[in-house]
LODRENKE-534850 format. One record per residue (C-alpha): x, y, z; residue in three letters; residue number from 1. Coordinates in nm, 3 decimals. Layout:
residues N
        u        v        w  rest   nr
        X        Y        Z   ala  NUM
...
***
This chain:
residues 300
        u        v        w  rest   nr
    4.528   -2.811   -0.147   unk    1
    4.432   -2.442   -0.012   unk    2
    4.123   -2.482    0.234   unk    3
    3.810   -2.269    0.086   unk    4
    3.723   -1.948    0.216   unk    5
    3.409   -1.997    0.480   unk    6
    3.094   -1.771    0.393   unk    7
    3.081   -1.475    0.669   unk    8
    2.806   -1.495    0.930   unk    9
    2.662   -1.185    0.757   unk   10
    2.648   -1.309    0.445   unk   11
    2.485   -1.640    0.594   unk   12
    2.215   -1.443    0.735   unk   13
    2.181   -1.233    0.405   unk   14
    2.117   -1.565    0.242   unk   15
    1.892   -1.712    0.502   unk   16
    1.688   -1.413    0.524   unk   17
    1.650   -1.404    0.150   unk   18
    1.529   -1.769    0.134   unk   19
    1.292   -1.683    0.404   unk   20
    1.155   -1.427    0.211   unk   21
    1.096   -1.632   -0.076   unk   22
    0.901   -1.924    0.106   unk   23
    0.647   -1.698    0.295   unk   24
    0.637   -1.489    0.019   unk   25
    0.358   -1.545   -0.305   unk   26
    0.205   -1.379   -0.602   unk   27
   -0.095   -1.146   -0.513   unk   28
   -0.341   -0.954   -0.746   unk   29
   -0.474   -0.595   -0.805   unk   30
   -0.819   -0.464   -0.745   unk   31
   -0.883   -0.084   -0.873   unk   32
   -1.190    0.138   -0.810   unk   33
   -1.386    0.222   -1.147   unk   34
   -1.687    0.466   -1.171   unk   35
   -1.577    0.822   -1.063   unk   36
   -1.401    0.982   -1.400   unk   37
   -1.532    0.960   -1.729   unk   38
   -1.259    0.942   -1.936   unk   39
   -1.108    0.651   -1.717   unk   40
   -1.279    0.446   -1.978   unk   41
   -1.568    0.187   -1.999   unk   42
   -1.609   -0.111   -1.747   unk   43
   -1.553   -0.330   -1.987   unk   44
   -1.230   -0.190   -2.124   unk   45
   -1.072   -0.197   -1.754   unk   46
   -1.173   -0.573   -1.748   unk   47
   -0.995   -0.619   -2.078   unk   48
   -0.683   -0.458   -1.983   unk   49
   -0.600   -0.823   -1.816   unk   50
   -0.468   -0.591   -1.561   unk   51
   -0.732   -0.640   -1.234   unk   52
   -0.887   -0.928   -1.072   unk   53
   -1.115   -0.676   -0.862   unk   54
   -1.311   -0.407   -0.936   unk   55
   -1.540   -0.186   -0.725   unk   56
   -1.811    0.001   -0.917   unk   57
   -1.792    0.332   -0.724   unk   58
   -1.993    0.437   -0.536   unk   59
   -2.340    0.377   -0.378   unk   60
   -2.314    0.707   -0.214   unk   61
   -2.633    0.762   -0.029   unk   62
   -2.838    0.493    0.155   unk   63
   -2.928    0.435    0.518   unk   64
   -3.126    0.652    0.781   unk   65
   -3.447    0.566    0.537   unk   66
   -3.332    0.789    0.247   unk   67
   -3.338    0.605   -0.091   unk   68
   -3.051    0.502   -0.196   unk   69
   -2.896    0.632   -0.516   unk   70
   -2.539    0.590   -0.751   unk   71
   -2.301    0.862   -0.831   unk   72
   -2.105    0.746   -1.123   unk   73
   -1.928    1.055   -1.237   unk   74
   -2.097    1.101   -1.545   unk   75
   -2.051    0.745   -1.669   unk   76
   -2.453    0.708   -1.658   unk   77
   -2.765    0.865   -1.491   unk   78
   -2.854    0.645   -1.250   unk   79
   -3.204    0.850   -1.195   unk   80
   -3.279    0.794   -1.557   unk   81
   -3.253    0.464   -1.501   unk   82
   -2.928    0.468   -1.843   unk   83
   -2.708    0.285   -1.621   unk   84
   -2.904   -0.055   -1.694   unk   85
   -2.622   -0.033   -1.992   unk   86
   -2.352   -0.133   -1.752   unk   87
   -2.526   -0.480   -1.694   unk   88
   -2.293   -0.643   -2.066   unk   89
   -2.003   -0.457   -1.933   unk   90
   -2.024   -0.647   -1.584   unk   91
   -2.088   -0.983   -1.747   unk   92
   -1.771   -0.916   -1.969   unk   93
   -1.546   -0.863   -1.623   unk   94
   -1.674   -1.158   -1.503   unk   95
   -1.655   -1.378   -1.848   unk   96
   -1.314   -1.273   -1.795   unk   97
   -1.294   -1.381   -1.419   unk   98
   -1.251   -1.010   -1.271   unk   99
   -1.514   -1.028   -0.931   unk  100
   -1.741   -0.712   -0.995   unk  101
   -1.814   -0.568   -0.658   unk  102
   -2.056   -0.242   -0.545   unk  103
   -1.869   -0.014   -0.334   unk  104
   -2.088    0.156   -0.043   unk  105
   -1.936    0.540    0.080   unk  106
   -1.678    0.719   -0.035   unk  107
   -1.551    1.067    0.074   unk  108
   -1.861    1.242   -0.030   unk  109
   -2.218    1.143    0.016   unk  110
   -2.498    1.121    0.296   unk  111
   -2.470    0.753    0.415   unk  112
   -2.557    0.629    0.816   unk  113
   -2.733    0.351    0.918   unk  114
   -2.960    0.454    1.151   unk  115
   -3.053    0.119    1.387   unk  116
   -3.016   -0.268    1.298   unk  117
   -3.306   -0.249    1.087   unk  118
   -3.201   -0.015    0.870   unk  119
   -2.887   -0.225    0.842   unk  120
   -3.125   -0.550    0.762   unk  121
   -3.298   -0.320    0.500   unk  122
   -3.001   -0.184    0.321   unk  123
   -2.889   -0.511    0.283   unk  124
   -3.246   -0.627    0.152   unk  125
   -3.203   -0.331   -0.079   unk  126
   -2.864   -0.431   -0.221   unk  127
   -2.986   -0.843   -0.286   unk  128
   -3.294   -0.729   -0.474   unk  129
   -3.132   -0.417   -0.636   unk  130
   -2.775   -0.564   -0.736   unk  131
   -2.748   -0.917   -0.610   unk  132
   -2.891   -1.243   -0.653   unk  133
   -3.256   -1.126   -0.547   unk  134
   -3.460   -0.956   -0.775   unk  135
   -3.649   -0.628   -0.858   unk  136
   -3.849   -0.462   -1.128   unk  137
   -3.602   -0.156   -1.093   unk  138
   -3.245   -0.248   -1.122   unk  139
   -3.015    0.019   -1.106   unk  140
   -2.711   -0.167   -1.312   unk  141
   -2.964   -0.383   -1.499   unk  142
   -2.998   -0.753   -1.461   unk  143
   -2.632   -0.858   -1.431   unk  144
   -2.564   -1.015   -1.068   unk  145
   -2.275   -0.836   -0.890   unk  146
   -2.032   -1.056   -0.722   unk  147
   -2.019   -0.881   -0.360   unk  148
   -2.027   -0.579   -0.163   unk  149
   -1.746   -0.318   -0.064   unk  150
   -1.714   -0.081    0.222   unk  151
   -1.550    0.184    0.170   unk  152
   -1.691    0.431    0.500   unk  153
   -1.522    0.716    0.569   unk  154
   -1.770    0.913    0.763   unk  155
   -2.032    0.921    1.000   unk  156
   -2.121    0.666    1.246   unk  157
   -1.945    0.320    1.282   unk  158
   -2.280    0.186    1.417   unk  159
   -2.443   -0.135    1.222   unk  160
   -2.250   -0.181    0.956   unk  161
   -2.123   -0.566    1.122   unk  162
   -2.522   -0.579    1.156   unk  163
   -2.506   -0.526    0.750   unk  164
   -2.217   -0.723    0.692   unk  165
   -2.393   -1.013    0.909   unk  166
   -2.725   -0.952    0.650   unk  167
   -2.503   -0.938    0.347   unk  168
   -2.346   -1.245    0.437   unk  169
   -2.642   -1.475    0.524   unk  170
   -2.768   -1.439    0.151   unk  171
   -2.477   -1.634    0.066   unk  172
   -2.679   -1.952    0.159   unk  173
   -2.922   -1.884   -0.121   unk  174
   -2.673   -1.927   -0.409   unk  175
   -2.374   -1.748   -0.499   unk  176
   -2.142   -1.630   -0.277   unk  177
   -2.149   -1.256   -0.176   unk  178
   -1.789   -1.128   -0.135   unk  179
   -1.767   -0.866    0.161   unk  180
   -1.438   -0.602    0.102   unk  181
   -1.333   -0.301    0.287   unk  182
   -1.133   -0.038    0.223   unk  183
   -1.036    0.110    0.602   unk  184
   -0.810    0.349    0.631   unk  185
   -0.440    0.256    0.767   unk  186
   -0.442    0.426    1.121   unk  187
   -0.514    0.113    1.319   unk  188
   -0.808    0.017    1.413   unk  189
   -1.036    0.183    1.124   unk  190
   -1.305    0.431    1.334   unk  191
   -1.563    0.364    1.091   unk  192
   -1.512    0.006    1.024   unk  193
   -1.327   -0.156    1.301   unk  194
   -1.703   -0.322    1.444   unk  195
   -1.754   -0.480    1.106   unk  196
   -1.385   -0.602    1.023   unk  197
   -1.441   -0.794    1.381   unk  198
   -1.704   -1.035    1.246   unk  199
   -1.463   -1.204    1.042   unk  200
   -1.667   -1.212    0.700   unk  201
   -1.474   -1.021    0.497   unk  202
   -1.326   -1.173    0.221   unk  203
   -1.089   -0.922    0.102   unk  204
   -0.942   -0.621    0.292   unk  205
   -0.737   -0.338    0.073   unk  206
   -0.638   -0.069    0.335   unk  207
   -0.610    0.247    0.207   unk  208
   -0.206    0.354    0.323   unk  209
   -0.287    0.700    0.124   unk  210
   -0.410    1.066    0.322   unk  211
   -0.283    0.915    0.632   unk  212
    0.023    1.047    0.687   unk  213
    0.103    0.868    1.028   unk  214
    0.095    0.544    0.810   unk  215
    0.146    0.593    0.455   unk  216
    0.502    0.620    0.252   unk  217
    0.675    0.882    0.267   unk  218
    1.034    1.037    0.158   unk  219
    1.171    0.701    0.133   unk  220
    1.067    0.578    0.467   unk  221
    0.819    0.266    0.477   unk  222
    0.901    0.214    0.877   unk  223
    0.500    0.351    0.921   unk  224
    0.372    0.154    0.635   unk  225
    0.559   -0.155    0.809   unk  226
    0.444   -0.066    1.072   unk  227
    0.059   -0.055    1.050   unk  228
    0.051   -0.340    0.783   unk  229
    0.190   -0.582    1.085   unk  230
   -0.114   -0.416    1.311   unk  231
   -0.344   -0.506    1.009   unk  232
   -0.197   -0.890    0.950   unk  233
   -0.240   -0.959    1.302   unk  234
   -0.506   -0.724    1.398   unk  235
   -0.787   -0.858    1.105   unk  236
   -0.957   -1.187    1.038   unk  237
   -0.929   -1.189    0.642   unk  238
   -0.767   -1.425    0.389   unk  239
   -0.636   -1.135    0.158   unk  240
   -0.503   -0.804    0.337   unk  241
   -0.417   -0.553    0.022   unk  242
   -0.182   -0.285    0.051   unk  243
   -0.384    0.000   -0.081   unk  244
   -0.175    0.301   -0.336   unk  245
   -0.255    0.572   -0.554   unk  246
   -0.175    0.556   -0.918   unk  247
   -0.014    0.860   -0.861   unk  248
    0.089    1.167   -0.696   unk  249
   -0.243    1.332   -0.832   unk  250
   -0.441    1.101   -0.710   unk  251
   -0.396    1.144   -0.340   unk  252
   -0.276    1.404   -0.099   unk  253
    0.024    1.169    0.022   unk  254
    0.123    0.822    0.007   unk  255
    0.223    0.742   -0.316   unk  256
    0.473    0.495   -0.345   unk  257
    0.705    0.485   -0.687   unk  258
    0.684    0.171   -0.871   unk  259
    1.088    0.117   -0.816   unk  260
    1.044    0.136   -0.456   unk  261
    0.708   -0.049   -0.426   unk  262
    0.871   -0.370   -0.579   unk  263
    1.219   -0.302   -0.419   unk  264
    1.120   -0.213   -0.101   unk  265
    0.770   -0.235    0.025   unk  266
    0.623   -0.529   -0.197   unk  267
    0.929   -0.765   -0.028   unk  268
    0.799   -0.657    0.332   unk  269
    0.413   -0.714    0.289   unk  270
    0.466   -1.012    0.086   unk  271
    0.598   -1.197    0.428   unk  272
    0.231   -1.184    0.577   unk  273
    0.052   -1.526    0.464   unk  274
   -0.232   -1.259    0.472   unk  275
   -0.119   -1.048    0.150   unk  276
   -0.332   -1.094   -0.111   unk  277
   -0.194   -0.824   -0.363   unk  278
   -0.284   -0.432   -0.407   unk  279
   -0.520   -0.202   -0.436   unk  280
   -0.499    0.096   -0.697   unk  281
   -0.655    0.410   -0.669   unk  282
   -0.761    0.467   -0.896   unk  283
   -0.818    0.303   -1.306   unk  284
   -0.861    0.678   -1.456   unk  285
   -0.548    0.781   -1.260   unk  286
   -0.367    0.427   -1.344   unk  287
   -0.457    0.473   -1.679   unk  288
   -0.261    0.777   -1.727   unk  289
    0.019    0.654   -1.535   unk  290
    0.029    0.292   -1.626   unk  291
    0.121    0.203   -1.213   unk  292
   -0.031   -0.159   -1.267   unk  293
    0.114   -0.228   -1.523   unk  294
    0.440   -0.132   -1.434   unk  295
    0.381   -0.373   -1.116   unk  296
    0.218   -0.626   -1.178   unk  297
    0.482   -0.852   -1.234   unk  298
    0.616   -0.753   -0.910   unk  299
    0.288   -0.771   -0.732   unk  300
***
């Protein structure tokens, strides 16, 4: 009888490397920001989509420094007229559904500090009463209770905002859970966030590997992205470490990633961190017109 060809050491380590891949890797889910275009749709419809298991009303854009704090929601609602108390069915519908319905503090535009500890201790005071378990005569999204708190800082001082994660995180033991996010940027460490990812209390990290060109994809070449997402996974006490993307090439100045070569090429890297907890999508008007989740999800 002719002896069998043996397997080539190449191909063994092909093999082994693929079966390595598929025990460390595991199925993840996608969080999207909501809030700044109108015609990205209602609340609810993005919950009903089936789609996200996050969602971060966007954004709180002005609080700290003693200022009162105040929503810009594109248009959706008039938060100084008090009409987006009409968002409070649409939250309970995401979270019927089992979507988590977070607030998300910052953005690129927006007059946001916090001044001293105390004004961290008060902002988070603010956001318990105003859109967590606590309570107010002046809700700004009505009576529904959010389900946590995202930071999404990309200016101004990094001072106090561990103080406010601390705060945020101590009303936990009154109740329901507040969920802490961020959404740092992927140069590593964040400048605005770095103090507060260091406590260890956030619950869910989405890193935003878009406008950072020293990090982000680009021509085909995910070496940076590799890169910074092993500084992340090692760098950052969280459970879930997203890999943030835009929906598409309109919605950021660089970084997006085309579905083919997220699931062919990045999605296999990330997915061998025990950290990965899915991605982020920027954002649901701009995934709406280009369909990005649901092209990945499968994948993701």
């Amino acid at each position: 009888m002719a002896s069998q060809p043996h397997p080539s050491p190449f191909l063994i380590s092909r093999l082994l490397l693929l079966l390595a891949l598929a025990a460390t890797s595991h199925a993840g889910s996608i969080a999207v920001y909501w809030g700044q275009y109108t015609d990205e749709g209602t609340l609810a419809d993005t919950c009903s989509t089936g789609l996200y298991s996050y969602v971060n009303i966007a954004f709180l854009n002005d609080f700290g420094n003693n200022q009162t704090p105040s929503l810009n929601l594109a248009g959706h609602c008039n938060p100084a007229a008090g009409t987006c108390t009409s968002l409070t069915s649409d939250i309970q519908s995401c979270q019927s559904k089992g979507v988590k319905v977070l607030l998300s503090l910052g953005g690129a535009t927006g007059s946001y500090s916090l001044s001293s500890a105390a004004d961290a201790q008060n902002v988070a005071s603010y956001l318990w009463d105003k859109f967590l378990g606590g309570s107010s005569s002046s809700r700004p999204l009505g009576t529904a209770v959010l389900d946590g708190i995202d930071f999404d800082i990309e200016q101004g001082s990094a001072d106090n905002y561990d103080v406010l994660a601390k705060a945020l995180s101590q009303f936990s033991s009154q109740g329901k859970k507040v969920y802490l996010s961020a959404a740092p940027q992927c140069p590593y460490p964040d400048k605005h966030l770095n103090t507060a990812l260091q406590t260890g209390l956030f619950d869910y990290v989405w890193i935003q590997f878009y406008n950072n060109k020293g990090c982000d994809y680009s021509s085909g070449n995910i070496n940076n992205l590799s890169i910074s997402w092993s500084q992340w996974t090692s760098g950052v006490t969280a459970t879930n470490i997203f890999l943030g993307v835009p929906a598409s090439t309109a919605a950021a100045g660089s970084g997006y990633i085309p579905p083919n070569v997220l699931t062919s090429q990045v999605l296999p890297v990330v997915k061998t961190s025990s950290k990965y907890g899915g991605i982020m999508v920027w954002n649901r008007y701009f995934d709406e017109m280009s369909n990005y989740s649901a092209t990945v999800k499968s994948s993701v």
